[in-house]
C-alpha positions, 0 to 999 in steps of 0.5 A: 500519427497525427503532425509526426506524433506517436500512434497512442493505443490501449493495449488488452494485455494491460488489464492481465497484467493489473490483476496479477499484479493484484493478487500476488501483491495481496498475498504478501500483504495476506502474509504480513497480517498472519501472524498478528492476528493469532498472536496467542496462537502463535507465542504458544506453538513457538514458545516465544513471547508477544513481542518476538511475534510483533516483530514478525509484523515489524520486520516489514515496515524495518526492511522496507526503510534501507532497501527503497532506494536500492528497489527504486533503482532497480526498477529505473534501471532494470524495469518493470519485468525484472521487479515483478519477477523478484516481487513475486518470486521472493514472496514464494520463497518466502511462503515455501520457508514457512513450510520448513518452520512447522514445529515448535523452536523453529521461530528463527526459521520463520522470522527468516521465512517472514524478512524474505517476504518483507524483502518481496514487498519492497519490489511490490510497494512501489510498482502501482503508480508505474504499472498504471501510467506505463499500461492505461491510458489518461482517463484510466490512470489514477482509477488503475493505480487505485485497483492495483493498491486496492490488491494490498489492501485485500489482502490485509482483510483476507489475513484479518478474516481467514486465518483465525478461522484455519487455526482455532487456538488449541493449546493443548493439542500441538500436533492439531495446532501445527496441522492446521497452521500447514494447511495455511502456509501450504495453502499460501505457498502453491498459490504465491507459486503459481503467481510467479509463474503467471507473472513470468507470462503476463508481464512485459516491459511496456505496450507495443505502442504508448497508452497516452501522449505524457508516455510517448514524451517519455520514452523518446527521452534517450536514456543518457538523459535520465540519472537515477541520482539526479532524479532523487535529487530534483525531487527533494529540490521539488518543494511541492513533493517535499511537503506531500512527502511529509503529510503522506507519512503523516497520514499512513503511518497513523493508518498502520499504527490504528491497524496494529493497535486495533485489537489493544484499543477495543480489547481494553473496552471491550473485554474478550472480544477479540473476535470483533476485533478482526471484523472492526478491522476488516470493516476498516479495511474493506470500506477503505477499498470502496474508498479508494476505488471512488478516490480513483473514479473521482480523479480520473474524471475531476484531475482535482488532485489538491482540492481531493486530497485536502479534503480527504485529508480534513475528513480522516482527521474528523474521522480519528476524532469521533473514533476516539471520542465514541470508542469507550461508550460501550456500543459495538455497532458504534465502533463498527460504523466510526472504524469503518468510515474512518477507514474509508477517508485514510484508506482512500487516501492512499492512492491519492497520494500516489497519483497527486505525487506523479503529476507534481513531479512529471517527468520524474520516474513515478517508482522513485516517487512512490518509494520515497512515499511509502519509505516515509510511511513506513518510518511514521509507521514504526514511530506512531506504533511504538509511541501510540502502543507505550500511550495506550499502555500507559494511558488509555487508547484515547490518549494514543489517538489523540496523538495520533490527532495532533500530527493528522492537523499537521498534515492538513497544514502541510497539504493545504500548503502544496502548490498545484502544478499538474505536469503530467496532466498538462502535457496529455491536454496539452498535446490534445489541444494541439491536436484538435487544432491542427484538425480545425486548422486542416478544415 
């Protein structure tokens, strides 16, 4: 290692462990929307109510709320292999206590069932940001952390798009319903399985040696040096991440609240058009990946996190407005195009939340950074949903939206605000200056 420096190198196995990580990540967003989607489908076969089925979607955004902070602990203190493991073992746990739930009256089996996997998600959220900067080296960090959220996404749209093609609604045959509905909980358990296995092969702590100098600082820190209560508080003390935090919330939440309130907004236009409605949020959701992986290029070759995030910020906002404001003209394809590019500003946002947080709070635990991001979404996330809901019920969607307007200009504010100070950047630049100097100085 040059001047006494640690060898930096990229290792093979990173990119195994980004694409398990991937999959098993998208499964269990596929199981968060497989409900949802067939609501009716579902409140027949248990004989519950569209509400009780809501909280199977619900019951993700309330567990992930008390149990972040035990999570991001976890992660600090046990590390990446032992959260991977719990990850991807419980959404197995969770798919298998599906199976047992195949018949009519067993809804509260299946809520069990659904509050395991939304446990398993809360060791899943958090994990992009740290995979990226522990695994990939400074010029690849922001566009793996944006593959690794970019798996969650997948999944949405796989759970927006196959499951009403597996279970058709048939009422009047339950036996055929409660067929189908095992092929799809089958289907999801032996692949979330076998997950959990490859995860078990492919996930270890850390490289041999670290991906990027900002590493190699960080773990020549002694771990004595390191307090996990301490780091909570230097980042509410981090003015910067406190306002990221909030326009962070802001931004996703509305995000989750469109998502799950899509189907009301275009049914109310759009009568017996349900099956439109899953494709306009599958177009959301699959131009919001396209979004986030030039999010991640973009960064990873400019380091302009404010100036990027600002303006994609600005763009949902004008994004929401034409939504709103087209919405009721009367034209599917218009709705298709506004819905997509709308998800292609909010979605691509995501990761550049994360990655903005990591560098404005270098050398800070980036798990602990990203739960305290997601914990923030998910409280917006249940606030916008039922105000936007009780809006569009008592109202119309324009009213709803409009809400949902009102709180993205404030969080243009609050991210026009953020003071820039790109630690993590500076180091790994920082430490390459020094060493073209000391190469220069040697001729």
């Amino acid at each position: 290692a040059a001047g006494g420096r640690p060898e930096t190198r990229l290792s093979r196995r990173r990119l195994a462990v980004l694409a398990v990580f991937s999959c098993y990540s998208l499964v269990n967003a596929f199981q968060w929307i497989q409900y949802s989607i067939l609501s009716n489908v579902f409140a027949g076969f248990y004989g519950v109510s569209f509400t009780q089925v809501d909280w199977l979607s619900m019951v993700y955004m309330v567990a992930y709320v008390p149990l972040i902070l035990p999570a991001t602990w976890l992660l600090d203190a046990r590390g990446l292999r032992l959260t991977a493991l719990l990850g991807s073992g419980l959404n197995a746990l969770g798919a298998w206590l599906k199976c047992g739930s195949l018949a009519p009256g067993r809804y509260p089996l299946t809520l069990a069932a659904q509050t395991v996997c939304a446990v398993a998600q809360v060791f899943i959220l958090g994990l992009p940001s740290r995979i990226a900067s522990v695994w990939f080296g400074p010029t690849e960090v922001s566009t793996a952390c944006a593959v690794a959220v970019l798996g969650n996404q997948l999944g949405t749209a796989i759970g927006f798009l196959l499951p009403p093609v597996l279970v058709p609604n048939t009422p009047n045959d339950i036996d055929l319903m409660a067929h189908n509905i095992s092929i799809m909980f089958y289907g999801t358990a032996i692949v979330s399985t076998l997950l959990f296995f490859l995860t078990g092969v492919v996930f270890e702590e850390k490289p041999k040696y670290p991906p990027s100098h900002s590493q190699a600082v960080l773990q020549t820190m002694p771990a004595e040096d390191y307090s996990y209560k301490q780091s909570i508080i230097n980042l509410f003390k981090n003015i910067p991440f406190v306002l990221l935090l909030i326009s962070y919330g802001i931004m996703t939440g509305a995000f989750y609240s469109v998502s799950t309130l899509l189907n009301q907004m275009i049914v109310t236009h759009y009568e017996g058009e349900e099956v439109n409605a899953g494709r306009i949020g599958l177009t959301l959701v699959v131009a919001g990946m396209v979004g986030s992986i030039i999010c991640g290029l973009w960064l990873d070759y400019t380091k302009t996190y404010k100036q990027t995030t600002l303006i994609v910020y600005i763009l949902s906002f004008i994004g929401l407005l034409v939504f709103t404001f087209t919405l009721d003209l009367g034209y599917l394809i218009v709705v298709f195009v506004t819905g997509g590019v709308l998800g292609f500003f909010m979605t691509g946002y995501l990761p550049l939340g994360f990655e903005f947080a990591v560098e404005i709070t270098y050398p800070e635990s980036e798990g602990t950074s990203s739960g305290l991001l997601n914990a923030s979404a998910q409280i917006f996330g249940i606030i916008f949903t039922l105000v936007q809901g009780k809006l569009t019920t008592d109202y119309n969607p324009r009213a709803g939206n409009l809400f949902l307007c009102a709180w993205i200009f404030v969080g243009i504010i609050l991210t026009a605000l953020i003071k820039s100070d790109l630690r993590r950047h500076n180091v790994n630049s920082g430490i390459m200056n020094l060493d073209v100097k000391a190469v220069s100085d040697d001729s």
